[in-house]
KOLLUMZA-826094 format. One line per field, with one value per residue (C-alpha): residue in three letters; y, x, z. Coordinates in steps of 0.5 Angstrom, whole numbers, padded with zeros to 4 digits, m for minus. Layout:
N
residu	c(ala:...)
y	c(Y:...)
x	c(X:...)
z	c(Z:...)
END
This chain:
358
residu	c(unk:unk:unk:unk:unk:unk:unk:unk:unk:unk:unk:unk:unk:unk:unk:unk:unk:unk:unk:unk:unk:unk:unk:unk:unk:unk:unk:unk:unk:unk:unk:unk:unk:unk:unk:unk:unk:unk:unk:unk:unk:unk:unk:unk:unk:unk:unk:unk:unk:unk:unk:unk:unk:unk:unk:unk:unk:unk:unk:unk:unk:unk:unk:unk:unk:unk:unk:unk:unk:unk:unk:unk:unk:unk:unk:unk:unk:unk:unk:unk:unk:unk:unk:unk:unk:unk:unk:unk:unk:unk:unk:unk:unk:unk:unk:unk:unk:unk:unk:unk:unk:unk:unk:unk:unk:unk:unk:unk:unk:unk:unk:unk:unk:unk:unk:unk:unk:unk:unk:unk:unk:unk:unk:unk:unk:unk:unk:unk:unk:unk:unk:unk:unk:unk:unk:unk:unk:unk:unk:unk:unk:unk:unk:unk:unk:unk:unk:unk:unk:unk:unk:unk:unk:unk:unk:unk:unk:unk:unk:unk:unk:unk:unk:unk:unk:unk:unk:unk:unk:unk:unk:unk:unk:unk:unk:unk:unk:unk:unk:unk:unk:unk:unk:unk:unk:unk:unk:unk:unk:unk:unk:unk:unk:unk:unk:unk:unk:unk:unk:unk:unk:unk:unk:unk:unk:unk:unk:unk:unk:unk:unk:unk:unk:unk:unk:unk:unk:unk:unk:unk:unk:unk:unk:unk:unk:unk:unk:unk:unk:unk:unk:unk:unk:unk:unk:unk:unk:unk:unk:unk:unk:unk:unk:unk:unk:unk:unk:unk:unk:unk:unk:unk:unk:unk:unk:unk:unk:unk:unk:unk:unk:unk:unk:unk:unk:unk:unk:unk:unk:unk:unk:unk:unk:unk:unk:unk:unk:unk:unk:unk:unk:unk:unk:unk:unk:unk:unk:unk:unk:unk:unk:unk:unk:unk:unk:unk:unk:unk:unk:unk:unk:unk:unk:unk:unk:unk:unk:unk:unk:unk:unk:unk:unk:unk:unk:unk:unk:unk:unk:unk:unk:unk:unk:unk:unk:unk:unk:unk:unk:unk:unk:unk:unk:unk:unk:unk:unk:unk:unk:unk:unk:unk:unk:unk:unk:unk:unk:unk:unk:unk:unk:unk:unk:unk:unk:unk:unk:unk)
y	c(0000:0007:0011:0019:0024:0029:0036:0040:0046:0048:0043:0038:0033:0026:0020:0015:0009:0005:m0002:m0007:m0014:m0020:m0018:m0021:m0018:m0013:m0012:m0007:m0009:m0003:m0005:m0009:m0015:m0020:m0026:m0023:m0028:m0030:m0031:m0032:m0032:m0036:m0033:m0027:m0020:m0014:m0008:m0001:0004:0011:0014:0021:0028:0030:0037:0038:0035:0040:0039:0034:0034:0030:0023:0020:0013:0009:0014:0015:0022:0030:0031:0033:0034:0031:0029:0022:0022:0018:0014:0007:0001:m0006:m0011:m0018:m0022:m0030:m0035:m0041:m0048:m0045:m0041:m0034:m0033:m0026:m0023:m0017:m0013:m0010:m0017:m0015:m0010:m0014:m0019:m0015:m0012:m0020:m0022:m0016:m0016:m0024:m0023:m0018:m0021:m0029:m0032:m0039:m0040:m0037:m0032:m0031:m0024:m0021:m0012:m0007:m0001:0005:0005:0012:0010:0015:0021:0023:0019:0015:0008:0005:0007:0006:m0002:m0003:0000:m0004:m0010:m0008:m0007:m0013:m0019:m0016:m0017:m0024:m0025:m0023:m0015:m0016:m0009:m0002:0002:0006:0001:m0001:0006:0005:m0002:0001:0007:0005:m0002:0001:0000:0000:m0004:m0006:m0008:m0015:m0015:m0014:m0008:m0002:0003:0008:0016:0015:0022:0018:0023:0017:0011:0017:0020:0013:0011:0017:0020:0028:0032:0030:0033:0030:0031:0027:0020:0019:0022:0024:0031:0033:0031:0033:0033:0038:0041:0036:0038:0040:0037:0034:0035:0032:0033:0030:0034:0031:0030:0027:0028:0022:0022:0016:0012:0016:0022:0023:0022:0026:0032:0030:0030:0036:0042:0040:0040:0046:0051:0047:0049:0056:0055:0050:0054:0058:0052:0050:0056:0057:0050:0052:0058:0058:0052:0048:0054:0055:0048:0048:0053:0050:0055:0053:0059:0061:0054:0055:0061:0057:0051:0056:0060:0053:0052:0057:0055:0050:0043:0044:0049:0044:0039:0044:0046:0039:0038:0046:0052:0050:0047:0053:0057:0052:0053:0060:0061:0056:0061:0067:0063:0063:0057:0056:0051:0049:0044:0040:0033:0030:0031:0030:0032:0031:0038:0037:0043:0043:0048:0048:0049:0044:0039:0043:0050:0047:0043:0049:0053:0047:0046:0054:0052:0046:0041:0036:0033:0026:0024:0027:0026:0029:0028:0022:0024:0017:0013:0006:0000:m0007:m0012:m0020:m0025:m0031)
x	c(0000:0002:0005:0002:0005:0001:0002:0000:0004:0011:0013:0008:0009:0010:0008:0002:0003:m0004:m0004:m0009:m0010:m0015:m0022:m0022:m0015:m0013:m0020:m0021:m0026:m0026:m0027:m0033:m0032:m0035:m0038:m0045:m0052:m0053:m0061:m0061:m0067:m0070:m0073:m0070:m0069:m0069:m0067:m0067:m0063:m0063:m0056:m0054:m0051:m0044:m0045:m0038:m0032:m0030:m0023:m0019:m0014:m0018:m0017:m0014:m0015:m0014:m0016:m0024:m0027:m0026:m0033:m0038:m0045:m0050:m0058:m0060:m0064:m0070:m0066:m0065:m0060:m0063:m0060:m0063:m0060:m0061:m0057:m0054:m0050:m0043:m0040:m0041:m0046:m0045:m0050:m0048:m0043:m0038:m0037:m0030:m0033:m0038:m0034:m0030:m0034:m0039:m0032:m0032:m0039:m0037:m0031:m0034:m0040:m0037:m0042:m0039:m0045:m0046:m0049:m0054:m0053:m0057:m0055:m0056:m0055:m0057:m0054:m0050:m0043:m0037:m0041:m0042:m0049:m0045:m0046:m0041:m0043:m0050:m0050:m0045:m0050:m0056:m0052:m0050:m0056:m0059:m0053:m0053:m0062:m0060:m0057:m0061:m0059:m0053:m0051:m0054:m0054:m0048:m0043:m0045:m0043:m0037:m0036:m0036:m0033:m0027:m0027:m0029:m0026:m0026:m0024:m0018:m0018:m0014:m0021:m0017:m0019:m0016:m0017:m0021:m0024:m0030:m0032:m0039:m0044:m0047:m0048:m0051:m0055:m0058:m0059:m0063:m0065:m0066:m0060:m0054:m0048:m0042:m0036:m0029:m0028:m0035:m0039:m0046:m0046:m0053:m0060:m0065:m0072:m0069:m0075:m0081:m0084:m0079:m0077:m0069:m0068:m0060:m0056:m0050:m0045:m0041:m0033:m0026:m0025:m0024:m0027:m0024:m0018:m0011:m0014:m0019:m0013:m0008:m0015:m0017:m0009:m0006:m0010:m0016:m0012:m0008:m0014:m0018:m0012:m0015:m0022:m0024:m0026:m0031:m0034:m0035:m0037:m0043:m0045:m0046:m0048:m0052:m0054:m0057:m0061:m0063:m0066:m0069:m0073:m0074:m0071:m0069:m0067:m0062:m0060:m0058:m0054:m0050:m0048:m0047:m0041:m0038:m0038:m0032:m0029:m0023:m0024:m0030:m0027:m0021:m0027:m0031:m0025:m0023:m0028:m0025:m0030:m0034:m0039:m0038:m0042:m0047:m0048:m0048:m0054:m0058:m0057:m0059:m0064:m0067:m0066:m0066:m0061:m0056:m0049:m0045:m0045:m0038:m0032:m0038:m0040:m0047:m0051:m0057:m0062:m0068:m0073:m0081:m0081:m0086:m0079:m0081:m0079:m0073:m0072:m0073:m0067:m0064:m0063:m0061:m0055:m0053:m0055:m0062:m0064:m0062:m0066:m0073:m0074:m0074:m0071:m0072:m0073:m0074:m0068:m0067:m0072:m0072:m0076:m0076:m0080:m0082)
z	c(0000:m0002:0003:0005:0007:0013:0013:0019:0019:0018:0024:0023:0017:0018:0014:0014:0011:0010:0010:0007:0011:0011:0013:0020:0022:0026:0031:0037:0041:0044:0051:0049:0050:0056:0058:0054:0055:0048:0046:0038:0034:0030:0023:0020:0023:0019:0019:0014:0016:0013:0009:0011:0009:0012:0013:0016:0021:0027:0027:0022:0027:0032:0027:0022:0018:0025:0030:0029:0032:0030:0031:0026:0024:0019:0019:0016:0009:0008:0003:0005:0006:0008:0011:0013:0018:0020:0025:0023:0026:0023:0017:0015:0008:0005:0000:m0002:m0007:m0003:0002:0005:0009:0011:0013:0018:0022:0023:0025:0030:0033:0033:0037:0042:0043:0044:0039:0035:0031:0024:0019:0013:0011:0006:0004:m0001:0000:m0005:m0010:m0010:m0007:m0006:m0007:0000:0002:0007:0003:0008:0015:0013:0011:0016:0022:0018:0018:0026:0028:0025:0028:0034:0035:0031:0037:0044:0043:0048:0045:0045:0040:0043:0044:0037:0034:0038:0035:0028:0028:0031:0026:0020:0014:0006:0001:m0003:m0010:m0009:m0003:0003:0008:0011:0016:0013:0015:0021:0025:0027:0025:0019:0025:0029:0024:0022:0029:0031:0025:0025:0026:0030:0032:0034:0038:0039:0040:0037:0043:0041:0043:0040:0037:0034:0028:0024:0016:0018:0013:0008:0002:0001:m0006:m0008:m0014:m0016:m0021:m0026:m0023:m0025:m0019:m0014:m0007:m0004:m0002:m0004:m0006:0000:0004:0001:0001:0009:0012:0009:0006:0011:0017:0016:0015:0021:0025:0024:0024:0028:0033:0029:0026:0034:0036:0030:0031:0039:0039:0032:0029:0035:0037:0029:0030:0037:0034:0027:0023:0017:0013:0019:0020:0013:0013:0018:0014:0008:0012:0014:0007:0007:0013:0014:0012:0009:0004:0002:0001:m0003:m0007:m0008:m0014:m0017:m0016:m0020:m0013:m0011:m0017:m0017:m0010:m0010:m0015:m0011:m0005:m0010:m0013:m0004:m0003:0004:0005:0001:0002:0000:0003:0005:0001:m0005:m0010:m0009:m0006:m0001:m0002:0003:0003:0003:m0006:m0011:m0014:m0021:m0019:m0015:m0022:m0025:m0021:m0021:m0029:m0030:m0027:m0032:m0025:m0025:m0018:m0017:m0011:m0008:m0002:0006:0013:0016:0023:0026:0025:0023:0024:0026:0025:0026:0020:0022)
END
């Protein structure tokens, strides 16, 4: 694997080197695992859980590819992953197109937990993968969620978040995994739906339902440029930590002191004019940035349009409008600007849910 250097200022630059291993290696079980009374179900548990936007990290400073946390905020889409969950004798059956990452994390939860028998597993995500819609940490807290009722519930919902951001992962071209990015605002936010701020090492500092009523309309511009692997590393370790180191406390301090009495409030178009400052600010800047100025243009005309809420979500490309505007006006904006709506669709203000077939 590629070794990457990381520049922090002019007396902070080390080298990281990413190393791939076999799903199943290198677990931590985060201080979870104990002797836990196991009760598996028979039948098959379900879970659908949402997928999210990620506004923005609080501090890239604060976390690394083997180090989860930094902080962030983010809010859960009624865009769907599903997971289906069986217990069997022995053996683990993954039925899903991107099984490393599966695979590793049911070696995890079964470690912790100390069960010995088998899995029949069955995913699908939804289908908009590496363009900030959080794919990842979606299925594997769908997939979490429903090992973890299969076999008695013998965690909560937070030792899970844990569980999965300290052991989250992306896969390799030879089908090996490596630590990757993980702030835990996607788990939090489809855990509990609505919108979640998150502070370091994956606490969960604030939630709360957040444009009931509105509409979510997502648009995915066209960009060469990637948002995974190397190139997300390169973007998140170097330029992003720098510009966090002088704005980290201003994103903190309107996140505290603006955006969460926005949403107490249910003010929409001010919780919009928050994010749309923190687009210009520290790590967010450099994630914008990171497809050309172009995002920025596109985002700017959707702000002169009055759109009361307009942002990019992670290190994109995909845009997230929301505003109480019929999908044809928005199309229409939308179209005057060269882009088209990808999704339609709202906040889910609920969270993931469980169900067991018989």
């Amino acid at each position: 694997m590629a070794i990457m250097k990381i520049r922090g200022g002019d007396l902070d630059l080390v080298e990281y080197e990413f190393i791939s291993f076999s799903p199943g290696e290198k677990i931590r079980p985060c201080g979870l695992k104990k002797d836990y009374r196991l009760n598996p179900v028979s039948g098959t548990v379900v879970v659908r859980a949402p997928a999210r936007i990620h506004l923005t990290v609080l501090d890239m400073n604060r976390f690394s590819p083997d180090h989860a946390g930094g902080g962030g905020i983010g809010f859960a889409i009624a865009v769907y992953c599903t997971a289906e969950v069986e217990c069997t004798d022995s053996g683990i059956e993954i039925d899903y197109t991107r099984e490393p990452i599966l695979r590793h994390f049911v070696e995890a939860f079964r470690q912790v937990v100390g069960y010995e028998g088998g899995f029949k597993i069955r995913a699908r995500d939804h289908q908009h993968e590496h363009v900030g819609l959080g794919s990842t940490s979606t299925i594997l807290t769908a997939v979490g969620h429903a090992l973890n009722t299969a076999v008695g519930s013998p965690l909560t919902s937070d030792q899970l978040r844990l569980l999965i951001g300290c052991n989250f992962v992306e896969e390799t071209t030879t089908g090996n995994v490596a630590f990757a990015f993980e702030t835990g605002v996607g788990p939090a936010a489809t855990i509990h739906g609505g919108m979640v701020v998150m502070g370091d090492e994956l606490a969960l500092v604030y939630r709360h339902a957040f444009a009931v009523g509105k509409q979510v309309y997502i648009a995915i511009p066209s960009s060469d440029i990637s948002s995974a692997g190397e190139m997300e590393f390169d973007l998140l370790m170097n330029k992003a930590r720098t510009l966090d180191y002088r704005d980290r406390e201003l994103k903190s301090y309107l996140v505290l002191m603006d955006l969460i009495p926005a949403l107490e409030r249910g003010d929409l178009r001010k919780a919009g004019d928050v994010i749309w400052e923190i687009e210009f600010r520290g790590s967010k800047r450099a994630e914008v940035e990171h497809h050309g100025f172009e995002i920025y243009r596109y985002m700017a005309a959707l702000r002169e349009a009055g759109l009361e809420f307009v942002g990019m979500s992670s290190v994109g490309p995909s845009i997230a409008v929301i505003t109480d505007r019929p999908e044809d006006e928005v199309a229409k904006i939308l179209a005057g600007v060269g882009l088209r709506i990808a999704i339609a669709t709202t906040v889910d203000n609920e969270g993931l849910k469980v169900q067991e077939r018989a």
